[in-house]
Backbone as JSON Lines, residues from 0, in Angstrom:
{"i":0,"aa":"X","n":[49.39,8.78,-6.79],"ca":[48.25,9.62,-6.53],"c":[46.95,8.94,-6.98]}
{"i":1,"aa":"X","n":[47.12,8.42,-7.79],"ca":[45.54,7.59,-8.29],"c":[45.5,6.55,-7.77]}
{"i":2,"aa":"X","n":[46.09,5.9,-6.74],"ca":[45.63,4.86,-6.62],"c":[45.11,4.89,-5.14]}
{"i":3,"aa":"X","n":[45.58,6.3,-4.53],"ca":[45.29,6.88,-3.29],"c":[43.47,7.24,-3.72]}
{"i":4,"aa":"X","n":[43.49,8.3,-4.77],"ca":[41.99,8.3,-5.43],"c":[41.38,7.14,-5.25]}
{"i":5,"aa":"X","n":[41.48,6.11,-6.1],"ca":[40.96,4.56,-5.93],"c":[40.55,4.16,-4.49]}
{"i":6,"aa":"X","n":[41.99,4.02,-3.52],"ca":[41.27,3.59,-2.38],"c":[39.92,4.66,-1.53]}
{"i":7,"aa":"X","n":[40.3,6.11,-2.0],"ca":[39.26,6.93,-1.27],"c":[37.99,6.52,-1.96]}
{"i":8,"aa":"X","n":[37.98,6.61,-3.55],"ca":[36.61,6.2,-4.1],"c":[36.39,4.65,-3.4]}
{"i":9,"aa":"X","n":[36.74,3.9,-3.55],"ca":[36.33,2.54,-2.94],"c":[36.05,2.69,-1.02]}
{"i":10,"aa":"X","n":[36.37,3.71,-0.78],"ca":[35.84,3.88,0.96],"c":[34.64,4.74,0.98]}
{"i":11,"aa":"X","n":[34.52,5.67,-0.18],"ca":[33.31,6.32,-0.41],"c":[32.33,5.29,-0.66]}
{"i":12,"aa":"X","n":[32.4,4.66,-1.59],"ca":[30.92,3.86,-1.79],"c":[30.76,3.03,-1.39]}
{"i":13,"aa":"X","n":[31.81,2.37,-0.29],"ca":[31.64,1.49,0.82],"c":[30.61,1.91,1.79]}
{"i":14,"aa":"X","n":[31.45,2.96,2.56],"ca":[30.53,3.95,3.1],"c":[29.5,4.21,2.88]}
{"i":15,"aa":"X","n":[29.39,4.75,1.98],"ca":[27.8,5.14,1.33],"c":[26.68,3.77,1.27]}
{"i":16,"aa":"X","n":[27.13,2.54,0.69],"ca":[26.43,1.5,0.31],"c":[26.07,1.31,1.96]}
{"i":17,"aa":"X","n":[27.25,0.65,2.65],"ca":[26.72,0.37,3.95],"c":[25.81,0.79,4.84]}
{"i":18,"aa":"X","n":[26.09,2.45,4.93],"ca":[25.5,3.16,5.77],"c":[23.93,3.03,5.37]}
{"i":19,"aa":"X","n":[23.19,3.03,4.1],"ca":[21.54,2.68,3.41],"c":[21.8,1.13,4.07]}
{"i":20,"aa":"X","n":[22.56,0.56,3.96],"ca":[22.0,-0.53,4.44],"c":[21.61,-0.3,5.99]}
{"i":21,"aa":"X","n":[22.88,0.16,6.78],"ca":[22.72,0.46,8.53],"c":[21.24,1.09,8.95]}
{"i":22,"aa":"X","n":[21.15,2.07,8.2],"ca":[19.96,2.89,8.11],"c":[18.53,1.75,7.92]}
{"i":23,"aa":"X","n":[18.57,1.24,7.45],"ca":[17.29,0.19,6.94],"c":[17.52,-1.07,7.59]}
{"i":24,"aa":"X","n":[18.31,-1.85,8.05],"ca":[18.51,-3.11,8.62],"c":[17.99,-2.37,10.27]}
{"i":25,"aa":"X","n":[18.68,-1.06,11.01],"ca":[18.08,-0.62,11.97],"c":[16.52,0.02,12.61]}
{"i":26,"aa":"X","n":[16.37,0.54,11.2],"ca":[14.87,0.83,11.41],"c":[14.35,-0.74,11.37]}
{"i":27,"aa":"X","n":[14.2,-1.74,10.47],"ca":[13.52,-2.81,10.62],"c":[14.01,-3.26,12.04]}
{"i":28,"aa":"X","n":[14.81,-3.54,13.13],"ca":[14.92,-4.16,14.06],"c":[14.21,-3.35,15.04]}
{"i":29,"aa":"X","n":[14.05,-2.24,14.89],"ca":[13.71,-1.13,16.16],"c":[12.27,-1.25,15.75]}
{"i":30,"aa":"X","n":[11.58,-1.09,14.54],"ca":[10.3,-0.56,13.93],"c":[9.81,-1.99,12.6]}
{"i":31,"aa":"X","n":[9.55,-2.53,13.33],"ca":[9.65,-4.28,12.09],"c":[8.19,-3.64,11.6]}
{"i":32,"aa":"X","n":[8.53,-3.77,10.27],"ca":[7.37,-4.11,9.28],"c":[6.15,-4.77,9.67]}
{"i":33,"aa":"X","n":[4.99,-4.6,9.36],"ca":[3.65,-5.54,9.82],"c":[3.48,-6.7,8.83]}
{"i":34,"aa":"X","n":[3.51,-7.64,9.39],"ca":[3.25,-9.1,8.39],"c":[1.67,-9.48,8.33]}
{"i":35,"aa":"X","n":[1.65,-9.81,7.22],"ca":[-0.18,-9.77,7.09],"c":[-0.57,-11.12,7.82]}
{"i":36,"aa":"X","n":[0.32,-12.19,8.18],"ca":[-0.09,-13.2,9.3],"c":[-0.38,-12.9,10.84]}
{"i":37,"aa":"X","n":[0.24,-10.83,10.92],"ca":[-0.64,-11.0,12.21],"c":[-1.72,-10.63,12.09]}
{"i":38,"aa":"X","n":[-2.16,-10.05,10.68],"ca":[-3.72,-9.5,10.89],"c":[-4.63,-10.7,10.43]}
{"i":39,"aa":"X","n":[-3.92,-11.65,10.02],"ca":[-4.96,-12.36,8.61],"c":[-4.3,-13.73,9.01]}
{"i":40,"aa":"X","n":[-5.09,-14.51,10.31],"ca":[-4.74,-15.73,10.51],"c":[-5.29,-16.71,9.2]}
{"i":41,"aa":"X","n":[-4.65,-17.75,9.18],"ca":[-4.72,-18.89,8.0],"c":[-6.41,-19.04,8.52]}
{"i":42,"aa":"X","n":[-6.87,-19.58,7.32],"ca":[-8.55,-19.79,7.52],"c":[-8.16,-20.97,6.84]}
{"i":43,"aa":"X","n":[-9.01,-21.67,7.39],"ca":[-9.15,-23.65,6.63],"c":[-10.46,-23.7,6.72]}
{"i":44,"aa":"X","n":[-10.81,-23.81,5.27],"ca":[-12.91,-24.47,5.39],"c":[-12.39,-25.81,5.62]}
{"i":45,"aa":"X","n":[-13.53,-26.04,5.71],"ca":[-14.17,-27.35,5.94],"c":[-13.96,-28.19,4.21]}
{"i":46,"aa":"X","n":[-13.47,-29.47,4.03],"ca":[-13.88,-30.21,3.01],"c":[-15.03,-29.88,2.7]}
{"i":47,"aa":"X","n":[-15.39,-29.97,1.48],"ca":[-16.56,-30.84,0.61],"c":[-17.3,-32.09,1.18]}
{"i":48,"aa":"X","n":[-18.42,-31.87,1.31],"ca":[-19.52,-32.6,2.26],"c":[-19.58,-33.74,0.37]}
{"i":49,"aa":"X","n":[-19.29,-34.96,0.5],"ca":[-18.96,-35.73,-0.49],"c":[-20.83,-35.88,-0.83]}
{"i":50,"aa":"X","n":[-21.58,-35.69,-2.54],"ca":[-22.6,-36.08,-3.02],"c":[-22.75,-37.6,-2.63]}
{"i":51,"aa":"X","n":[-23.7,-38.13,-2.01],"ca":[-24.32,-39.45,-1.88],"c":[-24.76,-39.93,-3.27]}
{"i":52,"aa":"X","n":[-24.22,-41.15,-3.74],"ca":[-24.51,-41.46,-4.86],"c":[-26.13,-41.27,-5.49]}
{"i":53,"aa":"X","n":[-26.34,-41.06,-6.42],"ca":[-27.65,-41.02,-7.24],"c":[-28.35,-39.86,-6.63]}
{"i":54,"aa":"X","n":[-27.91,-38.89,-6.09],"ca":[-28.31,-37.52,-5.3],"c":[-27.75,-36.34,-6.43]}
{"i":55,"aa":"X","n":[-28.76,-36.08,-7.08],"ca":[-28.21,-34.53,-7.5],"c":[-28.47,-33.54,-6.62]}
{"i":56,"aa":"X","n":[-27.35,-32.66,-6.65],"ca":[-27.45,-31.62,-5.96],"c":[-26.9,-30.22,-6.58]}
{"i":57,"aa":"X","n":[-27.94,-29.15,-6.67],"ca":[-27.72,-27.59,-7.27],"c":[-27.46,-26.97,-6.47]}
{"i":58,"aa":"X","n":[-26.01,-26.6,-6.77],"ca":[-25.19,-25.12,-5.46],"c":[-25.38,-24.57,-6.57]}
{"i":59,"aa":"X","n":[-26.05,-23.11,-6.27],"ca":[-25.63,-21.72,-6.97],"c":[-24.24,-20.97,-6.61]}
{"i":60,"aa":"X","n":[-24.16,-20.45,-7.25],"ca":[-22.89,-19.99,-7.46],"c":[-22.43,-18.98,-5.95]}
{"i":61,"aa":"X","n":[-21.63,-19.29,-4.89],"ca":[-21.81,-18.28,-3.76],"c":[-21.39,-16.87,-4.55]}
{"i":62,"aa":"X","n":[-20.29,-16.82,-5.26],"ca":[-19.53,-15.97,-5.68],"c":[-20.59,-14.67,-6.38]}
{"i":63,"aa":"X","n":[-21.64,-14.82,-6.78],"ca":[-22.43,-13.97,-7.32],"c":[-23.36,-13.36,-6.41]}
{"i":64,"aa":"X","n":[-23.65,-14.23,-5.37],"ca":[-24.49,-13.29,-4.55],"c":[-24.14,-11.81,-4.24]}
{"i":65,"aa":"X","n":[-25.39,-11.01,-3.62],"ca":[-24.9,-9.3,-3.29],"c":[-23.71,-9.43,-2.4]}
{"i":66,"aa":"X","n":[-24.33,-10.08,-1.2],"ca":[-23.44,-10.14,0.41],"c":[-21.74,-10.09,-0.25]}
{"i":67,"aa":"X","n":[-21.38,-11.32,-1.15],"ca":[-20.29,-11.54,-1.52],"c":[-19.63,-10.56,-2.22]}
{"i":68,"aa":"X","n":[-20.43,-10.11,-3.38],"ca":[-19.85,-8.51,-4.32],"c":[-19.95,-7.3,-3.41]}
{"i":69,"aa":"X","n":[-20.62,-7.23,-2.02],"ca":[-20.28,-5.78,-1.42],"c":[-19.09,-6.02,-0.62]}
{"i":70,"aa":"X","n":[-19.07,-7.34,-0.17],"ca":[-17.77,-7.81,0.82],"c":[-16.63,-7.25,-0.09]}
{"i":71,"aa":"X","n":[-16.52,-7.96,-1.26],"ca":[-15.58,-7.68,-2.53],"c":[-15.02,-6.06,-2.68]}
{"i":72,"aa":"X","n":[-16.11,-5.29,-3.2],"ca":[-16.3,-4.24,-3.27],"c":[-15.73,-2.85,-2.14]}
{"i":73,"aa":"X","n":[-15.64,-3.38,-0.68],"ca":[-15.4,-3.23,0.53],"c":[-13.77,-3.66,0.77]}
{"i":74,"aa":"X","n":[-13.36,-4.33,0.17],"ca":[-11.78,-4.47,0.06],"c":[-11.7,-5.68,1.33]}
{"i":75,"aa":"X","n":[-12.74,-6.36,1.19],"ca":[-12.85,-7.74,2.09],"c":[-12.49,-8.94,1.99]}
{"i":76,"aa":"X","n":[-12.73,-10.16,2.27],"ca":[-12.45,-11.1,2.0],"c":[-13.55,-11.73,2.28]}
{"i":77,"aa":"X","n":[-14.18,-12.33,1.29],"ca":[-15.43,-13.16,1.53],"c":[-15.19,-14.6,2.01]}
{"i":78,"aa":"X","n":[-15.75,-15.25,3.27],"ca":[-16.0,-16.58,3.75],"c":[-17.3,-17.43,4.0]}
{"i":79,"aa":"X","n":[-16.63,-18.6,3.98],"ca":[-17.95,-19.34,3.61],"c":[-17.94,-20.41,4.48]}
{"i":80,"aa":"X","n":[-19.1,-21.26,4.4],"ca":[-19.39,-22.61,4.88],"c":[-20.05,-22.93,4.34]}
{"i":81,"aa":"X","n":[-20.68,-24.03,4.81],"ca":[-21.14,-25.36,3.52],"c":[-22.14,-25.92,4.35]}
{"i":82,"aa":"X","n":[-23.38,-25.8,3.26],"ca":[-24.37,-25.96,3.84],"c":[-24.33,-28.34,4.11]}
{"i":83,"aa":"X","n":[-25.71,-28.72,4.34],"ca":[-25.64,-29.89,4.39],"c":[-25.3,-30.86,2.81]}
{"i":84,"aa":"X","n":[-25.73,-30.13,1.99],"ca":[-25.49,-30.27,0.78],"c":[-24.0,-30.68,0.1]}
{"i":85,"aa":"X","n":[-23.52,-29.55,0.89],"ca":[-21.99,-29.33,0.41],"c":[-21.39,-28.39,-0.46]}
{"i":86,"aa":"X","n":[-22.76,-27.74,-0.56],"ca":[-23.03,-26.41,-0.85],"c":[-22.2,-24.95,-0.33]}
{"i":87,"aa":"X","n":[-21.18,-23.99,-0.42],"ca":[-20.66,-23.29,-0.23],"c":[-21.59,-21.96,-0.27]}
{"i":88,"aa":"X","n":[-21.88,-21.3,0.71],"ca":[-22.63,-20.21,1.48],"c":[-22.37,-19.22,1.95]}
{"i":89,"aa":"X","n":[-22.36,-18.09,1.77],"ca":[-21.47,-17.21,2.35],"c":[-22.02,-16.92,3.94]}
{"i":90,"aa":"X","n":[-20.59,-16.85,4.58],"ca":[-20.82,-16.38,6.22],"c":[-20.68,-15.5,6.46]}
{"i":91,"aa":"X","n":[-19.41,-14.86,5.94],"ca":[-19.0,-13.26,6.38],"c":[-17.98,-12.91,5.85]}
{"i":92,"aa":"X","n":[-17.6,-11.35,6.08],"ca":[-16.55,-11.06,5.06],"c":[-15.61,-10.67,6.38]}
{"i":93,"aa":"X","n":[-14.77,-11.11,5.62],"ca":[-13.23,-10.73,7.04],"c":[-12.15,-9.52,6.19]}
{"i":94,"aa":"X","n":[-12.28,-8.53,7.17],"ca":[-11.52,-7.35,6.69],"c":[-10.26,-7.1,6.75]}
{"i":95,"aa":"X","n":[-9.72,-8.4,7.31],"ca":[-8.29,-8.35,7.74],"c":[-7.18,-8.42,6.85]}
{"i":96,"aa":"X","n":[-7.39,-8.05,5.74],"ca":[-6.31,-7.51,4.33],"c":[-6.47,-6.41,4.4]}
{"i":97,"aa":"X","n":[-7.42,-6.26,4.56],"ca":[-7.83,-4.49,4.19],"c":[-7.38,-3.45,5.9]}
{"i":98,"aa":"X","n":[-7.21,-3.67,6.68],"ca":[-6.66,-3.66,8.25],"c":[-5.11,-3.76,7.97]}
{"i":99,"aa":"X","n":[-4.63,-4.9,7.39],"ca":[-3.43,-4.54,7.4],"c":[-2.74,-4.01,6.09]}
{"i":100,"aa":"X","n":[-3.63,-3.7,5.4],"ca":[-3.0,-2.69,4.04],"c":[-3.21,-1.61,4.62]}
{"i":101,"aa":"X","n":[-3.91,-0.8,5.78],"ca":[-4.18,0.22,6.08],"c":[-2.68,0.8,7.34]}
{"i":102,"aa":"X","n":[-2.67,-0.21,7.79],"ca":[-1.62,-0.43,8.7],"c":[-0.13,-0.06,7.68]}
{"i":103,"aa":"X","n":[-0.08,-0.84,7.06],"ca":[1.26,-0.96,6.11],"c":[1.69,0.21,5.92]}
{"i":104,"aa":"X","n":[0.04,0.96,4.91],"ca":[0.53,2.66,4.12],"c":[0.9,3.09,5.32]}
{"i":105,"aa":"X","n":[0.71,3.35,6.85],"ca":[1.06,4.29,7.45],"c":[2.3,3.71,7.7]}
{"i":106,"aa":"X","n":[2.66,2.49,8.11],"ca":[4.17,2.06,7.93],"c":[5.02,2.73,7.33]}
{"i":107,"aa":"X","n":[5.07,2.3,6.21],"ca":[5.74,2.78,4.97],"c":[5.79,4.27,5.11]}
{"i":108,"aa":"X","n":[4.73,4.8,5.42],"ca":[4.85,6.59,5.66],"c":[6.09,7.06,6.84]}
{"i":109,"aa":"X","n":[5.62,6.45,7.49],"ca":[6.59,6.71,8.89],"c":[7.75,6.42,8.5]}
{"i":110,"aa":"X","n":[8.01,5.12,7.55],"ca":[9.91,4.97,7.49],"c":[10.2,5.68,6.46]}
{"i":111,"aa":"X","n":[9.31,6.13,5.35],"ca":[9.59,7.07,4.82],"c":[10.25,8.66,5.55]}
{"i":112,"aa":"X","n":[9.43,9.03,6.04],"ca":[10.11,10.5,7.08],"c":[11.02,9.76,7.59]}
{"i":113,"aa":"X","n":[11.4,8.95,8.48],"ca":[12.46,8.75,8.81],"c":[13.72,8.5,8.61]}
{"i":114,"aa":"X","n":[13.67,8.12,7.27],"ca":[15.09,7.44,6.38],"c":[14.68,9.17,5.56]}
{"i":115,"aa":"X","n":[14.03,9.48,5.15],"ca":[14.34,10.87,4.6],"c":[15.18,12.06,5.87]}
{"i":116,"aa":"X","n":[14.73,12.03,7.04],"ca":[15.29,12.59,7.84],"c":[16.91,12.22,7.97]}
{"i":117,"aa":"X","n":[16.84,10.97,8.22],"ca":[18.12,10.57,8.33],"c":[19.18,10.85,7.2]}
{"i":118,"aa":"X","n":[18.84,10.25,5.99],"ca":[19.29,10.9,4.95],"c":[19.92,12.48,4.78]}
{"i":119,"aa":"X","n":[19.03,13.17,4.6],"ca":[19.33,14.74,5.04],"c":[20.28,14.68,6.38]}
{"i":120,"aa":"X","n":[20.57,14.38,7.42],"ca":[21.47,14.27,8.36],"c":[22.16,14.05,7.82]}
{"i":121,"aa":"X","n":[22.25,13.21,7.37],"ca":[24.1,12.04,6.31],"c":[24.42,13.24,5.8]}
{"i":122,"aa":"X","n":[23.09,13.83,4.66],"ca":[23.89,14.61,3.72],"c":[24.74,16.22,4.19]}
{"i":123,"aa":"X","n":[23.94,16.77,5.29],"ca":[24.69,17.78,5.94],"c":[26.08,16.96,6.75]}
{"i":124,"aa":"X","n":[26.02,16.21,7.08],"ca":[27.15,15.87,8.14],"c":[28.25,15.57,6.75]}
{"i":125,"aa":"X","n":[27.94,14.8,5.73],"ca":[29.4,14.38,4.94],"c":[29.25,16.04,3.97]}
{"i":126,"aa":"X","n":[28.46,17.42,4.25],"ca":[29.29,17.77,3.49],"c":[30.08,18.77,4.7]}
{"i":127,"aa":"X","n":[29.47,18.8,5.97],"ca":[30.53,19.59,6.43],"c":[32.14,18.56,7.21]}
{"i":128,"aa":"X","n":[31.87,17.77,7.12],"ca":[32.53,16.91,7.62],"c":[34.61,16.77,7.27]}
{"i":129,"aa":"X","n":[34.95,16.85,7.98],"ca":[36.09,17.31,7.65],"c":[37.51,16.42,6.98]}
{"i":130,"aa":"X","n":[37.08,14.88,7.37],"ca":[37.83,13.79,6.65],"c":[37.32,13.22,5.36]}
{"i":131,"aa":"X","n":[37.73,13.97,3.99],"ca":[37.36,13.54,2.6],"c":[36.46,12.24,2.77]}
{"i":132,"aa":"X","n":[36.77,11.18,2.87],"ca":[36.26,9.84,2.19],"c":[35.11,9.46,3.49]}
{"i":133,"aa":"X","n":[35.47,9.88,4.52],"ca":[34.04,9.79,4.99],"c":[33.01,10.75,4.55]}
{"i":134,"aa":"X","n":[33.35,11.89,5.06],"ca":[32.14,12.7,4.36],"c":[31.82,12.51,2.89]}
{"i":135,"aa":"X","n":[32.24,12.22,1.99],"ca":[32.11,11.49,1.04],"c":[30.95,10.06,0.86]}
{"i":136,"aa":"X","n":[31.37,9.62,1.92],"ca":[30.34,8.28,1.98],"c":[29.78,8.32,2.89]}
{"i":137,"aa":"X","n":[29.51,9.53,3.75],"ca":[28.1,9.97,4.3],"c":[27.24,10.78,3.21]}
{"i":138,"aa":"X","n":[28.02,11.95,2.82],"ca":[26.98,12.66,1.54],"c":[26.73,11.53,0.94]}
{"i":139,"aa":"X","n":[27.26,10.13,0.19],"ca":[26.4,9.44,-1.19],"c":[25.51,8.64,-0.4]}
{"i":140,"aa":"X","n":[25.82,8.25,1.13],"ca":[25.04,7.47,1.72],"c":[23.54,7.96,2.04]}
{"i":141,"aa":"X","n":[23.71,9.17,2.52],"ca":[22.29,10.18,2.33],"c":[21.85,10.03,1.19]}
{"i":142,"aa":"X","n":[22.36,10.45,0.16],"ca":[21.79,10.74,-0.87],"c":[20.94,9.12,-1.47]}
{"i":143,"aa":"X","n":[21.44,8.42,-1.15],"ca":[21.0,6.99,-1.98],"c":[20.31,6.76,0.28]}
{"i":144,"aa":"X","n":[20.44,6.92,0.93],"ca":[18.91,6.57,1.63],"c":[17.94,7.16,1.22]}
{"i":145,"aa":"X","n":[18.19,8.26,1.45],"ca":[16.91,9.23,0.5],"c":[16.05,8.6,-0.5]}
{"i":146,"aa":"X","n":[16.65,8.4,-1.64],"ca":[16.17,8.18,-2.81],"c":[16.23,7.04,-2.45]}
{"i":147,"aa":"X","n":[16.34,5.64,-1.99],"ca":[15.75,4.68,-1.88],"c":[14.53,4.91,-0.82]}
{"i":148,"aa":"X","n":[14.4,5.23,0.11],"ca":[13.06,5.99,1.05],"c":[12.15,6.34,-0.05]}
{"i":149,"aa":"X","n":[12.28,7.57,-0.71],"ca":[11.16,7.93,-1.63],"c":[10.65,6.46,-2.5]}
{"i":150,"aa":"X","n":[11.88,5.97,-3.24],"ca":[11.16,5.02,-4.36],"c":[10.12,3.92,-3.42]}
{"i":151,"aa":"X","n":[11.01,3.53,-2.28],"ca":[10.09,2.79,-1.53],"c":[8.96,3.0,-1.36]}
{"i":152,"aa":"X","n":[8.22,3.86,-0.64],"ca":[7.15,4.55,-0.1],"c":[6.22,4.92,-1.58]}
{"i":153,"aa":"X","n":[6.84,5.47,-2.78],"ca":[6.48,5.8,-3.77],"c":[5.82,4.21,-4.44]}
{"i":154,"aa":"X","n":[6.53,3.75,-4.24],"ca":[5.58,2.41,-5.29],"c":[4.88,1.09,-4.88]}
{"i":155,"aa":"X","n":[4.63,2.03,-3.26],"ca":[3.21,1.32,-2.49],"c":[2.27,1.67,-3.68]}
{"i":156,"aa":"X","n":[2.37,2.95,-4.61],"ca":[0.87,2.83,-5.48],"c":[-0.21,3.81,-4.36]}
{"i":157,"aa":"X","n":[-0.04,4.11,-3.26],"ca":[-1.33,4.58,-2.93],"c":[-0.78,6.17,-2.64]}
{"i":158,"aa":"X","n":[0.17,6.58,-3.4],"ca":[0.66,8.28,-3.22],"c":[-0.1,9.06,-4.26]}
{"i":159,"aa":"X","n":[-0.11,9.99,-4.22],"ca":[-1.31,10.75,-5.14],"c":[-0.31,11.19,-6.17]}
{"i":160,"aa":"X","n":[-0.37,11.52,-7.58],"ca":[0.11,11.89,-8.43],"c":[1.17,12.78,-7.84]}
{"i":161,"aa":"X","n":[0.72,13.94,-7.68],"ca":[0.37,15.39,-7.0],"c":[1.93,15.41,-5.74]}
{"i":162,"aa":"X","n":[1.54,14.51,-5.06],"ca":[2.18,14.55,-3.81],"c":[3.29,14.3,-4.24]}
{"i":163,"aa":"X","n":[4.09,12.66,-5.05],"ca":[5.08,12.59,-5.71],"c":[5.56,13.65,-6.44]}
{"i":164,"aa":"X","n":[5.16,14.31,-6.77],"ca":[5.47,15.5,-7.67],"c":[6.6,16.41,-6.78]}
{"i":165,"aa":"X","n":[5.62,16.7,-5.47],"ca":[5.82,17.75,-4.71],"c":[6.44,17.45,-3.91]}
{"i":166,"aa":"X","n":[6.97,15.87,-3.04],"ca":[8.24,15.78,-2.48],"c":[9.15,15.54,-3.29]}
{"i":167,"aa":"X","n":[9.1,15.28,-4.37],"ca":[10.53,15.0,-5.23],"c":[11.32,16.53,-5.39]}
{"i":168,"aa":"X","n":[10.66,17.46,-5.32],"ca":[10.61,18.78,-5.72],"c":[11.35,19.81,-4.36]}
{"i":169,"aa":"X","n":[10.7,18.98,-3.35],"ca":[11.0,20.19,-1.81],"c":[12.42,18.86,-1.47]}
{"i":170,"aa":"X","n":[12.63,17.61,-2.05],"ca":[13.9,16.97,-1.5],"c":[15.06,17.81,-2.63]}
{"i":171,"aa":"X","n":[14.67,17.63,-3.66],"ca":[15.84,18.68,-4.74],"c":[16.12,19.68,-4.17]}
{"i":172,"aa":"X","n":[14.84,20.71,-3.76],"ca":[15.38,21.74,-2.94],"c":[16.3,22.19,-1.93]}
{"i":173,"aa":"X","n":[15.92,20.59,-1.0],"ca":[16.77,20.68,0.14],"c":[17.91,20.4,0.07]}
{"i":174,"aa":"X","n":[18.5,19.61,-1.08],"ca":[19.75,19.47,-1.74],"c":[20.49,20.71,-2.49]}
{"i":175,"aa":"X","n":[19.61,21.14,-2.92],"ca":[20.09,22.46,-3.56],"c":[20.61,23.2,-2.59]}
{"i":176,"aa":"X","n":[19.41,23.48,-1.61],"ca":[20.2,24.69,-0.79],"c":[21.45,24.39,0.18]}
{"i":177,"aa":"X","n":[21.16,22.76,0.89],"ca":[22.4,22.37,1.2],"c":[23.41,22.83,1.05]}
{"i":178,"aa":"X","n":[23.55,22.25,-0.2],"ca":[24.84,22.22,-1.5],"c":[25.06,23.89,-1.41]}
{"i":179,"aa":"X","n":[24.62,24.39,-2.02],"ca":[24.61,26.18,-2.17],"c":[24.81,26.52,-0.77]}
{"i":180,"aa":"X","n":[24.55,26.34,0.45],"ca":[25.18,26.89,1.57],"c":[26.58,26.75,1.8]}
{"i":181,"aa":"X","n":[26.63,25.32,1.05],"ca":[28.29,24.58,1.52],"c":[28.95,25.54,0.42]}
{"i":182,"aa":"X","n":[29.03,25.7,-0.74],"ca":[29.8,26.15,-1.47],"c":[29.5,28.06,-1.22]}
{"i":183,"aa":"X","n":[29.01,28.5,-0.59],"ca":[28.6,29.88,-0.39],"c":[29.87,30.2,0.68]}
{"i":184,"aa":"X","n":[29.3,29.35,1.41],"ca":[30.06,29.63,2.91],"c":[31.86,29.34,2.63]}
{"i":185,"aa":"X","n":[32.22,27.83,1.97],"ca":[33.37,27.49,1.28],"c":[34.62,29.06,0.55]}
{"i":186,"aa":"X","n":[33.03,29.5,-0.25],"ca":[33.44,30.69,-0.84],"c":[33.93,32.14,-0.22]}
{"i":187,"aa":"X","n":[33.45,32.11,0.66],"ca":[33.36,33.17,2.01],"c":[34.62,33.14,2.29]}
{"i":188,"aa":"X","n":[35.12,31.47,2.69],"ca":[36.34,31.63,3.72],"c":[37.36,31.78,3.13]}
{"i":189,"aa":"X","n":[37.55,31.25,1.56],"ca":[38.11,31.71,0.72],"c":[38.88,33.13,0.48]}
{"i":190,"aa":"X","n":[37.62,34.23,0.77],"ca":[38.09,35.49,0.09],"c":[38.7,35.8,1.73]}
């Protein structure tokens, strides 16, 4: 009898492990992540315009100018060129970090609901599910997409205190009542 246990626990968290993986290896093939090389092509300055001997030459500092600290400030990327000197000048600020960090959070939002959705599916299907060790390693497989979905999405850093609070709170719930329907209803057929 225990070693029948054993093989079911070892098909449960097979199950379970795999299926977070199926879940996430499929969303990335269907829904691929944004790579910041498509927003933010490689930039190459120009060398250093080499000092002609016995020529001093005073570059101020580009980095202090306004143009450069509002670019900064703006979540930009400041660029430059070089004057005849060899002097570094600011040209313009390129927003294309800040474009695709904007891009990303909604990424990350979207596979968030979705691996949470999915999740919740797993977890209703393995608990009504009628062959032990699968439903077994559909319920842990939900349960660990889930909670890998949240941590994911959660430690982009740009979720509000508040909000973490309040989906961690309505996903317990939805586990709770799950759970409490299955064992309600369980109980029912019982009497």
């Amino acid at each position: 009898m225990a070693i029948i246990n054993l093989k079911q626990t070892g098909l449960i968290v097979g199950i379970a492990i795999l299926f977070a993986f199926f879940v996430y290896f499929t969303i990335e093939a269907i829904y691929p992540s944004p790579k910041y090389e498509d927003f933010c092509k490689n930039q190459y300055y120009r060398e250093p315009i080499p000092v002609k001997q016995g020529m001093q030459v005073n570059c101020t500092n580009s980095w202090e100018t306004k143009e450069v600290q509002e670019c900064s400030v703006n979540k930009g990327s400041p660029e430059f060129k070089q004057d005849v000197n060899g002097c570094d000048i600011f040209d313009k600020c390129n927003y294309c970090g800040k474009e695709h960090d904007e891009y990303n959070n909604k990424y990350q939002r979207n596979v968030f609901i979705i691996t949470a959705i999915i999740g919740i599916i797993a977890i209703v299907f393995g608990l009504y599910f009628g062959i032990e060790f699968m439903a077994g390693g559909f319920l842990f497989g939900g349960i660990i997409t889930l909670a890998y979905s949240t941590i994911r999405y959660f430690s982009r850093g740009n979720v509000d205190n508040w909000l973490r609070v309040i989906v961690l709170f309505i996903e317990i719930l939805i586990l709770i009542w799950i759970g409490y329907k299955k064992v309600v209803n369980r109980d029912k057929k019982k009497k």
